[in-house]
TORKOL-4160 file (C-alpha; in steps of 0.2 Angstrom, whole numbers, padded with zeros to 4 digits, m for minus):
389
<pt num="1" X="0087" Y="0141" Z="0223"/>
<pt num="2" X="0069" Y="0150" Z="0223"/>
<pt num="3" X="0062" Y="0155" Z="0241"/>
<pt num="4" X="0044" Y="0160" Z="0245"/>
<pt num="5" X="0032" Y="0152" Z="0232"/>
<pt num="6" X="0032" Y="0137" Z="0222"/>
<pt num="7" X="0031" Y="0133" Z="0205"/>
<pt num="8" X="0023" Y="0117" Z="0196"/>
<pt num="9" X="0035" Y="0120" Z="0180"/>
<pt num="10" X="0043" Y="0102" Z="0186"/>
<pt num="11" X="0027" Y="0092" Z="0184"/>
<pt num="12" X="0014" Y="0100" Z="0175"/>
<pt num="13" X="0015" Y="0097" Z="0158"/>
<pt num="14" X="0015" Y="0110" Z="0142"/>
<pt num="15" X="m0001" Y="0105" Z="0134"/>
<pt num="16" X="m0011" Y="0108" Z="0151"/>
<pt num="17" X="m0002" Y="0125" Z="0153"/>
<pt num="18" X="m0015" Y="0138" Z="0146"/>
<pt num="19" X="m0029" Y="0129" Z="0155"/>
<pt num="20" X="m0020" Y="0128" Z="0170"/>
<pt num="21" X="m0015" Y="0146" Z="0169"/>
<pt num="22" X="m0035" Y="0149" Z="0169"/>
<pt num="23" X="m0037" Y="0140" Z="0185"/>
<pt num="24" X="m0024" Y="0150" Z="0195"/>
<pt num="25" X="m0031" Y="0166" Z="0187"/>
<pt num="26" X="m0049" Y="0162" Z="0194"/>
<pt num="27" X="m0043" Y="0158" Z="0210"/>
<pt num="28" X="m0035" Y="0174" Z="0212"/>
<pt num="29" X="m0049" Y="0183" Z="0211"/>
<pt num="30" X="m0060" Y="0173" Z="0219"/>
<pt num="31" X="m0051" Y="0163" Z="0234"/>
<pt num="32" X="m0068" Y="0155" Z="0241"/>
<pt num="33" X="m0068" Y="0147" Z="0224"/>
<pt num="34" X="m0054" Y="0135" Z="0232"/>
<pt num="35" X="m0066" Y="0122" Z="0240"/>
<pt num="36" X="m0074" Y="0118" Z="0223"/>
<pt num="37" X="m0055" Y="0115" Z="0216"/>
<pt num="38" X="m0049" Y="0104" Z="0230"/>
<pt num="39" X="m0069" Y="0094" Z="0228"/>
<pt num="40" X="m0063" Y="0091" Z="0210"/>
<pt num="41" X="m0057" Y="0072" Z="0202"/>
<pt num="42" X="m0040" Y="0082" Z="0197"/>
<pt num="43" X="m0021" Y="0082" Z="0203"/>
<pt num="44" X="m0021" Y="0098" Z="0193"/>
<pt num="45" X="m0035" Y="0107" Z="0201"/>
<pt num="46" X="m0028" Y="0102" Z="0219"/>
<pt num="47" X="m0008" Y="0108" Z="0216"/>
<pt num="48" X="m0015" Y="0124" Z="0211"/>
<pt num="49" X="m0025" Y="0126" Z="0225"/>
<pt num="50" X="m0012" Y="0122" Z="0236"/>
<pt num="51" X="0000" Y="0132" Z="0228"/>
<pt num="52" X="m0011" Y="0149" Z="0229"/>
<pt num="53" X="m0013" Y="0145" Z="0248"/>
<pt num="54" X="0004" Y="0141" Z="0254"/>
<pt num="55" X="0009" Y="0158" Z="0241"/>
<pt num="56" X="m0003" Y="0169" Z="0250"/>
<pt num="57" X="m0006" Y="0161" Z="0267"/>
<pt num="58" X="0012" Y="0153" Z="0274"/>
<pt num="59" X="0022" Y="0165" Z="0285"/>
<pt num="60" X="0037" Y="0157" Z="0283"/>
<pt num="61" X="0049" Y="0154" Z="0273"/>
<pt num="62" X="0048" Y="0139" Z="0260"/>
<pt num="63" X="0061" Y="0131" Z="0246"/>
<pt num="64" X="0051" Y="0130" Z="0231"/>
<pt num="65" X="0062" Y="0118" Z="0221"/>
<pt num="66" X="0061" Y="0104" Z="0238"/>
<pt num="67" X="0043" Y="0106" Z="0236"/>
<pt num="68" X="0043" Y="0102" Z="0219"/>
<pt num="69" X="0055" Y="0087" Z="0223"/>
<pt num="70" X="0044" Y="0084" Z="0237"/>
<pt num="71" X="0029" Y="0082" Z="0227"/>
<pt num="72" X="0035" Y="0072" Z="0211"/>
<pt num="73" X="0042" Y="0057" Z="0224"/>
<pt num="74" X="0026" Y="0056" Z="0232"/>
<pt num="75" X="0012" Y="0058" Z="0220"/>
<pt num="76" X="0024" Y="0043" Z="0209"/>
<pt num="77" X="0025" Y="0035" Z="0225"/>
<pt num="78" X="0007" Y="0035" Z="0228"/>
<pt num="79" X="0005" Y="0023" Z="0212"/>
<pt num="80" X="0011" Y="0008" Z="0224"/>
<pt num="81" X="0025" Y="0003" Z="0210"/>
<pt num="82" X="0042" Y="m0001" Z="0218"/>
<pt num="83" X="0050" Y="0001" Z="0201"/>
<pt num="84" X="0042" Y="0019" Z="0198"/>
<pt num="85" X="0048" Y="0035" Z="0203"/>
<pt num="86" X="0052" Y="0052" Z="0204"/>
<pt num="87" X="0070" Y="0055" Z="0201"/>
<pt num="88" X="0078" Y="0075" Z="0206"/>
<pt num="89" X="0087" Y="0085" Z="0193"/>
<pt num="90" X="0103" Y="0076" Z="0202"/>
<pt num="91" X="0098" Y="0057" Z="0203"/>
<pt num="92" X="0093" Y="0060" Z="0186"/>
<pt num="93" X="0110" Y="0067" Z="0179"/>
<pt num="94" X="0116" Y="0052" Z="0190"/>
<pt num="95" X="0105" Y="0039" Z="0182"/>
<pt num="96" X="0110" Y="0043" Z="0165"/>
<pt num="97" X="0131" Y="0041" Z="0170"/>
<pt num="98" X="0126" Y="0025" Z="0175"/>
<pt num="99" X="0115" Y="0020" Z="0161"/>
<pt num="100" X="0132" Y="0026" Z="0150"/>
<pt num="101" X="0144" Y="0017" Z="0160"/>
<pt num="102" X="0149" Y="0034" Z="0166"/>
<pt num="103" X="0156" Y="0033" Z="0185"/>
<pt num="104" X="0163" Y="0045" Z="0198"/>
<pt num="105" X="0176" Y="0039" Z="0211"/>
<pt num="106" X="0188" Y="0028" Z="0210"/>
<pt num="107" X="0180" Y="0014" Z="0202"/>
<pt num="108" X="0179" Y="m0002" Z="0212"/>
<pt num="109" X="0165" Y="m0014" Z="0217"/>
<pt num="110" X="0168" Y="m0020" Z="0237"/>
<pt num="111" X="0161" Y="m0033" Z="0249"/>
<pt num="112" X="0165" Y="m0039" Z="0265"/>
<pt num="113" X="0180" Y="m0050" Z="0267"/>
<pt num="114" X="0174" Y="m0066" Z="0273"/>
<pt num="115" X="0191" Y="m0069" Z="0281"/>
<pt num="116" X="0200" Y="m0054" Z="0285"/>
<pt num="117" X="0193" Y="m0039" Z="0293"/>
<pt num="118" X="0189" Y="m0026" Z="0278"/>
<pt num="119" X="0184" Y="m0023" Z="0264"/>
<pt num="120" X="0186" Y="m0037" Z="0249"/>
<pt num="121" X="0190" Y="m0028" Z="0233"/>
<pt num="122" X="0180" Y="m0038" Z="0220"/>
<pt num="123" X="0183" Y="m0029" Z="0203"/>
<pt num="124" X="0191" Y="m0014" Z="0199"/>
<pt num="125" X="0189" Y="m0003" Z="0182"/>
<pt num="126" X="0201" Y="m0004" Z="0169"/>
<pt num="127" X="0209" Y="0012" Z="0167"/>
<pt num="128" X="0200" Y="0019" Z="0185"/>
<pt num="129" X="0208" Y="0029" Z="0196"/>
<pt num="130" X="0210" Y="0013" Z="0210"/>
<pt num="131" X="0217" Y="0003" Z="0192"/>
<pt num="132" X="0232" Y="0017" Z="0191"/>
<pt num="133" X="0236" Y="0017" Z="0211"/>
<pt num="134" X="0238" Y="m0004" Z="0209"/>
<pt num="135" X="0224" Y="m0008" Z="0216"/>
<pt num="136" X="0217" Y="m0026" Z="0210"/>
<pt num="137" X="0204" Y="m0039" Z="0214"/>
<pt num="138" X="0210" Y="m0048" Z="0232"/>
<pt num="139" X="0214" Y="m0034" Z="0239"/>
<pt num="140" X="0208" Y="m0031" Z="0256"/>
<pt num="141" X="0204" Y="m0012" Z="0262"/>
<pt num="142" X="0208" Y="m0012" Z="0282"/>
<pt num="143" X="0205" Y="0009" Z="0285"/>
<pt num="144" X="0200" Y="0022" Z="0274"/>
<pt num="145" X="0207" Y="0040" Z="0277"/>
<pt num="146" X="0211" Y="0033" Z="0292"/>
<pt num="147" X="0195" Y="0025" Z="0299"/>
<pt num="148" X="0199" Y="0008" Z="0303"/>
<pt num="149" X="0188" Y="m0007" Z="0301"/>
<pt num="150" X="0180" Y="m0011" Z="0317"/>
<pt num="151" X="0167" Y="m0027" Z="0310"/>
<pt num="152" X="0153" Y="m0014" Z="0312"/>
<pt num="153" X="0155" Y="m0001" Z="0299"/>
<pt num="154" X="0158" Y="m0007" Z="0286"/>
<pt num="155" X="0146" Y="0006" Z="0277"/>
<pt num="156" X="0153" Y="0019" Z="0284"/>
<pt num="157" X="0172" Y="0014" Z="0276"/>
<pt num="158" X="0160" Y="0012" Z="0258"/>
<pt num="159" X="0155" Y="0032" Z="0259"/>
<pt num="160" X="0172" Y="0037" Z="0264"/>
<pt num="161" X="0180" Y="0030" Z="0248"/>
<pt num="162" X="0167" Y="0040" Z="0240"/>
<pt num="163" X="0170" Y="0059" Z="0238"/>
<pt num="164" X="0173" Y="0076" Z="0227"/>
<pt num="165" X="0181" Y="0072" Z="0210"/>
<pt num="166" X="0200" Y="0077" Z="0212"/>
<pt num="167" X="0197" Y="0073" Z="0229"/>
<pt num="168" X="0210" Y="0060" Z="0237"/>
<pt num="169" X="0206" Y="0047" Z="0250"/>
<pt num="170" X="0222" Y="0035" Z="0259"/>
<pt num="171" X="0216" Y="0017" Z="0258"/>
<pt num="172" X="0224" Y="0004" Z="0270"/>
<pt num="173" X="0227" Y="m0011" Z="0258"/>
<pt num="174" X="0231" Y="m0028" Z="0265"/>
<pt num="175" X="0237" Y="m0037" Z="0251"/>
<pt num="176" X="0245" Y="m0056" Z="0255"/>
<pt num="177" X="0247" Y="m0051" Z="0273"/>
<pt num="178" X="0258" Y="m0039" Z="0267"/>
<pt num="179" X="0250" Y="m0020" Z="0270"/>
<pt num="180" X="0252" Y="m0004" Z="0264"/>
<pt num="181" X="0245" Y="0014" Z="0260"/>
<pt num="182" X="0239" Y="0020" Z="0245"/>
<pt num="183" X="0235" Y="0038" Z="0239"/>
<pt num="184" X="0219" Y="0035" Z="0227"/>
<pt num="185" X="0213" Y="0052" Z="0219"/>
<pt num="186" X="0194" Y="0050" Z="0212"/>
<pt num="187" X="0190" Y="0054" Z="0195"/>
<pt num="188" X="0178" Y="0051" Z="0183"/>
<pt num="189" X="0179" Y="0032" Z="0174"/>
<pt num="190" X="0170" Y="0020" Z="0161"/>
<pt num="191" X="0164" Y="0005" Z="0172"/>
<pt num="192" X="0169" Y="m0010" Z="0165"/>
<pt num="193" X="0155" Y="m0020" Z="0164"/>
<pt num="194" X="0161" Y="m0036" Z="0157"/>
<pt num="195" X="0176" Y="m0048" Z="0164"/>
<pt num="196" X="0183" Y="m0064" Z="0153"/>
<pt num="197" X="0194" Y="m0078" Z="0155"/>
<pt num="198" X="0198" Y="m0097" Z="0149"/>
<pt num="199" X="0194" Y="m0110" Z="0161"/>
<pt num="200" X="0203" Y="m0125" Z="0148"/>
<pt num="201" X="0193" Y="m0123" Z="0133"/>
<pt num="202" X="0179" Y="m0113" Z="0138"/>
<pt num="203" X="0178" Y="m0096" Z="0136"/>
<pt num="204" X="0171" Y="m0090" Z="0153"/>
<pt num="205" X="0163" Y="m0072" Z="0152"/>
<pt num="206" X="0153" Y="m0062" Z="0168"/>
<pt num="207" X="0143" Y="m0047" Z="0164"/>
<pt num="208" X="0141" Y="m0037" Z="0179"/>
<pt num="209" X="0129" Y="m0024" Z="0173"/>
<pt num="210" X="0120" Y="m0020" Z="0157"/>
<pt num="211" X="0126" Y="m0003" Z="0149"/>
<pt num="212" X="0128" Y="0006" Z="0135"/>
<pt num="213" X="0146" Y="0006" Z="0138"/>
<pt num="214" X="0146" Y="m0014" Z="0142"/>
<pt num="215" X="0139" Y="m0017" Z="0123"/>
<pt num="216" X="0158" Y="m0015" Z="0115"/>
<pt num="217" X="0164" Y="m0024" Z="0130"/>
<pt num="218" X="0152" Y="m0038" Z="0127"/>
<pt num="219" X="0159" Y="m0040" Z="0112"/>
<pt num="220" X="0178" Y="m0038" Z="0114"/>
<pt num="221" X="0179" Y="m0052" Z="0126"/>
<pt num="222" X="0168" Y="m0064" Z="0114"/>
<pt num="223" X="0179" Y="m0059" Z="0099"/>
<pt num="224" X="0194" Y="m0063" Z="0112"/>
<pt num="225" X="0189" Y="m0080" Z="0119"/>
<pt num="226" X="0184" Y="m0086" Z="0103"/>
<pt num="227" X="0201" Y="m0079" Z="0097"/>
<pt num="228" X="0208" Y="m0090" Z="0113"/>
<pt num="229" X="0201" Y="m0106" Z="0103"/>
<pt num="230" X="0186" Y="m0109" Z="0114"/>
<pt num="231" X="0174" Y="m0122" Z="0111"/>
<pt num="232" X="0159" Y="m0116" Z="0121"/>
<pt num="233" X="0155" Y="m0098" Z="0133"/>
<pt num="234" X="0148" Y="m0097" Z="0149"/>
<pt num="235" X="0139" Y="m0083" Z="0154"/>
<pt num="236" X="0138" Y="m0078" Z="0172"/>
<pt num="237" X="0125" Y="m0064" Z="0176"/>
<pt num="238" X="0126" Y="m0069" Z="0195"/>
<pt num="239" X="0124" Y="m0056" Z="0206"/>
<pt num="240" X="0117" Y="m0042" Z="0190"/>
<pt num="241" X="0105" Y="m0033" Z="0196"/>
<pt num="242" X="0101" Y="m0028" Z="0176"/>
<pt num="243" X="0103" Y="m0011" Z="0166"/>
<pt num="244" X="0095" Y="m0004" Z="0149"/>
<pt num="245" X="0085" Y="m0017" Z="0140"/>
<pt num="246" X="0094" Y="m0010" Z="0123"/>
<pt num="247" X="0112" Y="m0017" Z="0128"/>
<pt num="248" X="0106" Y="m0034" Z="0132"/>
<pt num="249" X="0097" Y="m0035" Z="0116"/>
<pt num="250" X="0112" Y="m0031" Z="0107"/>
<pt num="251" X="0124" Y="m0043" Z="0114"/>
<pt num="252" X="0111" Y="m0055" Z="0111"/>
<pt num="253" X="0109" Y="m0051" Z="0093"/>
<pt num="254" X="0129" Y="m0053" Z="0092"/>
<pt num="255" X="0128" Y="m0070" Z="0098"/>
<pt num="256" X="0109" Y="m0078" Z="0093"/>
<pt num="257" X="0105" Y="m0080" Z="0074"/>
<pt num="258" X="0089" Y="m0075" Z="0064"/>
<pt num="259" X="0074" Y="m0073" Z="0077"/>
<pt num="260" X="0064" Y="m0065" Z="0091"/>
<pt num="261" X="0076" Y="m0060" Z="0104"/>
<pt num="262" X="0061" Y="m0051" Z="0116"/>
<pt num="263" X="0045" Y="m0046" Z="0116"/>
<pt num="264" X="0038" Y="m0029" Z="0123"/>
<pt num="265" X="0019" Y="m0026" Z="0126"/>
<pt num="266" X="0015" Y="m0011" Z="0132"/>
<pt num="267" X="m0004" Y="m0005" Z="0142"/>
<pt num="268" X="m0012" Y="0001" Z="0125"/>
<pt num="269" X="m0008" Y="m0017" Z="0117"/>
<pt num="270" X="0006" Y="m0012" Z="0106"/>
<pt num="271" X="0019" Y="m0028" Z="0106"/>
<pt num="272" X="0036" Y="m0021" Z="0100"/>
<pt num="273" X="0049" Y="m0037" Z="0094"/>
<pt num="274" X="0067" Y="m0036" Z="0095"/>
<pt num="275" X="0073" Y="m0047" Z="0082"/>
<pt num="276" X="0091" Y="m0054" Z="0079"/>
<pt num="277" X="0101" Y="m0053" Z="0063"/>
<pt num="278" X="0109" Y="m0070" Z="0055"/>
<pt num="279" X="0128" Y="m0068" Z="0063"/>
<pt num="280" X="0128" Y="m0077" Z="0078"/>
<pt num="281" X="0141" Y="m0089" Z="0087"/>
<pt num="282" X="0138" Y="m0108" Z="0082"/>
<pt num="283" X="0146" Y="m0113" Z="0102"/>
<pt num="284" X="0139" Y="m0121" Z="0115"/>
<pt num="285" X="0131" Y="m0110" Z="0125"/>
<pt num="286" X="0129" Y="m0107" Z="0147"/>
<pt num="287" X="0121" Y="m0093" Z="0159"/>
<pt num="288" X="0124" Y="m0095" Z="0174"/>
<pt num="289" X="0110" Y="m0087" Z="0186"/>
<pt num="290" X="0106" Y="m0084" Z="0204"/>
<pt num="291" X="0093" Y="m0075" Z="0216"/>
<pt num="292" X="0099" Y="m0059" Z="0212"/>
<pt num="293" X="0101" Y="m0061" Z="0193"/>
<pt num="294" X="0087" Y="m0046" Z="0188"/>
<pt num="295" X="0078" Y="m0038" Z="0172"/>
<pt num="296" X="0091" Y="m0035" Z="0158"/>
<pt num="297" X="0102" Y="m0052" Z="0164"/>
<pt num="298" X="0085" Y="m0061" Z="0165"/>
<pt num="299" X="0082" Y="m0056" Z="0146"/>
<pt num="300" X="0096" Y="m0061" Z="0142"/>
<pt num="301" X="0097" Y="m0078" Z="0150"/>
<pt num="302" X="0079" Y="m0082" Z="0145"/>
<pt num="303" X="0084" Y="m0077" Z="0129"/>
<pt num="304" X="0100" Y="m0090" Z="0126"/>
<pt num="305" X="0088" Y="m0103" Z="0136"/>
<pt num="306" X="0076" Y="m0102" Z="0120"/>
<pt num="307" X="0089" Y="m0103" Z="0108"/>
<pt num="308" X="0093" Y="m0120" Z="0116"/>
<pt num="309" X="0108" Y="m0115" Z="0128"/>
<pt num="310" X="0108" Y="m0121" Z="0147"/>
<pt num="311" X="0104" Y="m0111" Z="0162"/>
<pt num="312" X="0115" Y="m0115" Z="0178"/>
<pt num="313" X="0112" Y="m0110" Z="0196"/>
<pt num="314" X="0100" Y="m0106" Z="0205"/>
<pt num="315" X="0080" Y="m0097" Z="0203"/>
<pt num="316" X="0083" Y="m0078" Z="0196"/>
<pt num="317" X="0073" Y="m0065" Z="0204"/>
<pt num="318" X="0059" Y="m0061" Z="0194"/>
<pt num="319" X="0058" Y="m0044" Z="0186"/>
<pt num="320" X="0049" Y="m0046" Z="0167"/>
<pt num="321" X="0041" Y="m0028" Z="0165"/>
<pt num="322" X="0051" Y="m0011" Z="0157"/>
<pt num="323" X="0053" Y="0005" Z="0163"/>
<pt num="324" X="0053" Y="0019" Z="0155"/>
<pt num="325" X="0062" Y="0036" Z="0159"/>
<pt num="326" X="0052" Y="0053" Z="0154"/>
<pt num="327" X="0065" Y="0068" Z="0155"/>
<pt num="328" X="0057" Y="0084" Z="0163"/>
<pt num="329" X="0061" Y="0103" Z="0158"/>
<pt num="330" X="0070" Y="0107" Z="0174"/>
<pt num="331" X="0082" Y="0089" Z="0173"/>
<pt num="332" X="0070" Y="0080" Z="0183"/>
<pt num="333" X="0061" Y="0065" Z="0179"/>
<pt num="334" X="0049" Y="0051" Z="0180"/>
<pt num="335" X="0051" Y="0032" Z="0179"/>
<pt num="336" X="0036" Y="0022" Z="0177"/>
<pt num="337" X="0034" Y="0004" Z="0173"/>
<pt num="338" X="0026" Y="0004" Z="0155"/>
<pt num="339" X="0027" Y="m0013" Z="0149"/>
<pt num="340" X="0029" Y="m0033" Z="0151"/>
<pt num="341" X="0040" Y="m0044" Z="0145"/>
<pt num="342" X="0041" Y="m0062" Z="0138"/>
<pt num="343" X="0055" Y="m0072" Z="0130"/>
<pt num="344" X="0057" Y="m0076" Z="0113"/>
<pt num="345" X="0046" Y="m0093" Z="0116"/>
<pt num="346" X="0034" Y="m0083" Z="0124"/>
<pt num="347" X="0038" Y="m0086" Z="0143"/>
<pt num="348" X="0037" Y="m0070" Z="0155"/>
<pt num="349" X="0045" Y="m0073" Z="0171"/>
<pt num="350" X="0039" Y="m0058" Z="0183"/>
<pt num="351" X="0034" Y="m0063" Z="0201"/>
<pt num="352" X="0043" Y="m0081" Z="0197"/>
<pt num="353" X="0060" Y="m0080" Z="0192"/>
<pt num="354" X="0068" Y="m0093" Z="0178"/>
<pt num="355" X="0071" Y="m0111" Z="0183"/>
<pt num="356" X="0088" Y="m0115" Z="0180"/>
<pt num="357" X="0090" Y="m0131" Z="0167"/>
<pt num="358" X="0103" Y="m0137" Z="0181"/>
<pt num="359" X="0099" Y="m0133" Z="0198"/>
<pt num="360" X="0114" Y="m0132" Z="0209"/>
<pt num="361" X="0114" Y="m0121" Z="0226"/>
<pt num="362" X="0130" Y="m0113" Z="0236"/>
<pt num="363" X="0132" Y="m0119" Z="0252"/>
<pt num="364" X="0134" Y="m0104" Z="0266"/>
<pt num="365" X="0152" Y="m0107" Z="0264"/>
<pt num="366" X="0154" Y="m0105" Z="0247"/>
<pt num="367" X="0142" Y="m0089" Z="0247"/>
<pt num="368" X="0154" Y="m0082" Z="0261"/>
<pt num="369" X="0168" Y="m0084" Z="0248"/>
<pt num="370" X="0156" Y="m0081" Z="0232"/>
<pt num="371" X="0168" Y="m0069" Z="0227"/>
<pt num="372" X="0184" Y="m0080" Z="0231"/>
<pt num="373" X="0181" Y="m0095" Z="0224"/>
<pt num="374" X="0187" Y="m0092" Z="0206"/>
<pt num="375" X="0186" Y="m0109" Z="0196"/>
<pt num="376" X="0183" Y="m0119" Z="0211"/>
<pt num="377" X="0164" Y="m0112" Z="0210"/>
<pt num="378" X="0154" Y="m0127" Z="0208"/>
<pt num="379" X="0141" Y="m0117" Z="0198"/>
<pt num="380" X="0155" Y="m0112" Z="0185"/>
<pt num="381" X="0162" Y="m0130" Z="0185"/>
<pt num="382" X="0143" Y="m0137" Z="0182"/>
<pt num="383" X="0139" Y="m0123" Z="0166"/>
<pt num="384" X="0158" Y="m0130" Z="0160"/>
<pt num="385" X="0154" Y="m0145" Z="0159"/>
<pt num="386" X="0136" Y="m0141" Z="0151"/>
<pt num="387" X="0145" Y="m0132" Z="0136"/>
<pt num="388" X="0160" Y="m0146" Z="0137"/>
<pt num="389" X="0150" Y="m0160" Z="0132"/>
């Protein structure tokens, strides 16, 4: 960590360098020279202004790599794009785990029990740390390292399970009514991404993100069902908030033949088409959608929609434009939103969402239980019975 004086290494970038070295020179010899760089239409000419006056003027102390952090997050804030932004050298190491599959913890996904007083343990990662302790879906969390649930902090219980890898946190599980104490120690973990089951004949498959990991996942639990002698698939990208664009166009290239699968156009023009090969899966096909079903999950539904499958649920939340990730030299980086996206019929969906072919809303009941209600969901049972026909 570097004290006293702050370097631009972070942002400014190598093909500006010698000129940029030029500026800071002349302002060293001529510090009255400042006014005419801050005057100036350029971000360039103003950080190295304000570099050479808080090096030679501040009388404190300063942290140089926090003001680089600093000034990335706002000069990408300033752009006014909520999907754009400045990432640290540690959100970025994070970001790219995630867009892996790669996890820390002990590798569940929680929400509020609707009934008991806890945490409701809605999936749990095949071969995580909370998978070798027993853990399982049901399972209610009442304390964590002895921090009971009180109904109010239920946040608070969420960062206790997180924590140091090797690092071991005592969970209060309720299980049945029958409760107990387990000793979970976190790890690193592959999140599983992709859950399958047979509802009858129907091979019933819910993606809960979309990553690199999730694409061998993807296509393990089609192989299977199909295997299981299913007659049609229903997709449930309910609640998927979306991933990297490249997984969702490779499970749709394992299921959709010959064709556009996507569209990219990007601010000089350039369209770039993601195209399927000939194997495909001659089934019936079902996505089932809701408000929270974002980016990568909307490619993918609007996708099946054009190959003639049925949307089920609700109106999705409207993401259709890309983002790209620009790595820096010191692990930062920068995400801006560089293109727009249409389906393979031509249909982009930012600011509206897709319609659902069958429109069928949860009662506040049913949303309470969302994660309880199994094959009792009446949006499951209606993308079944599109697919069973």
């Amino acid at each position: 960590m570097k004290k006293n004086g702050f370097s631009l290494r972070a942002v400014i970038i190598s093909s500006a360098a010698a000129l940029l070295a030029g500026v800071m020179a002349a302002l060293l010899i001529v510090p009255n020279a400042l006014s005419g760089y801050l005057g100036r239409d350029s971000a360039a000419s103003k950080l190295m202004a304000l570099e050479y006056l808080v090096e030679h003027n501040y009388s404190g102390e300063c942290d140089s790599d926090a003001m680089e952090d600093a000034m990335g997050k706002a000069y990408i804030a300033a752009i006014g794009d909520q999907y754009s932004a400045y990432l640290t050298d540690e959100e970025n190491s994070a970001w790219h785990d995630s867009y892996n599959g790669s996890e820390k913890g002990i590798g569940i996904t929680v929400a509020k029990h609707p009934d008991k007083g806890g945490l409701l343990v809605v999936d749990v990662s095949v071969g995580s740390p909370a998978d070798s302790a027993g853990i399982t879906h049901g399972d209610c969390i009442t304390a964590v390292d002895g921090i009971a649930f009180d109904g109010e902090n239920y946040n608070q219980l969420v960062n206790a399970i997180r924590g140091e890898t090797d690092s071991v946190c005592a969970l209060e599980i309720d299980r049945d009514g029958s409760v107990s104490t387990v000793q979970v120690k976190r790890g690193e973990y592959v999140q599983t991404a992709v859950f399958y089951r047979m509802i009858g004949k129907v091979g019933y498959i819910r993606i809960t993100a979309f990553s690199t990991a999730a694409v061998s996942m993807f296509r393990d639990a089609v192989d299977s069902v199909i295997a299981s002698g299913a007659t049609g698939l229903v997709f449930d990208v309910r609640e998927n908030g979306g991933g990297s664009v490249d997984a969702a166009v490779e499970m749709l290239d394992y299921l959709l033949p010959s064709g556009t699968l996507l569209n990219v156009t990007y601010k000089s023009g350039r369209v770039r088409q993601y195209t399927s090969d000939k194997q495909s899966v001659d089934l019936p096909l079902a996505v089932l959608i809701n408000g929270n079903t974002a980016s990568s999950a909307e490619i993918f539904a609007a996708a099946v929609h054009d190959y003639g499958g049925t949307t089920v649920g609700e109106q999705s939340f409207g993401k259709g434009i890309m983002q790209t990730t620009y790595d820096l030299a010191d692990g930062s980086a920068v995400r801006l939103t560089v293109a727009r996206l249409t389906s393979p019929k031509g249909t982009n969906w930012h600011g509206d969402g897709l319609t659902p072919d069958v429109a069928l809303t949860l009662t506040e009941e049913q949303l309470s239980h969302f994660y309880l209600l199994g094959d009792s969901d009446p949006q499951i049972k209606a993308a079944v019975a599109a697919v069973s026909k």
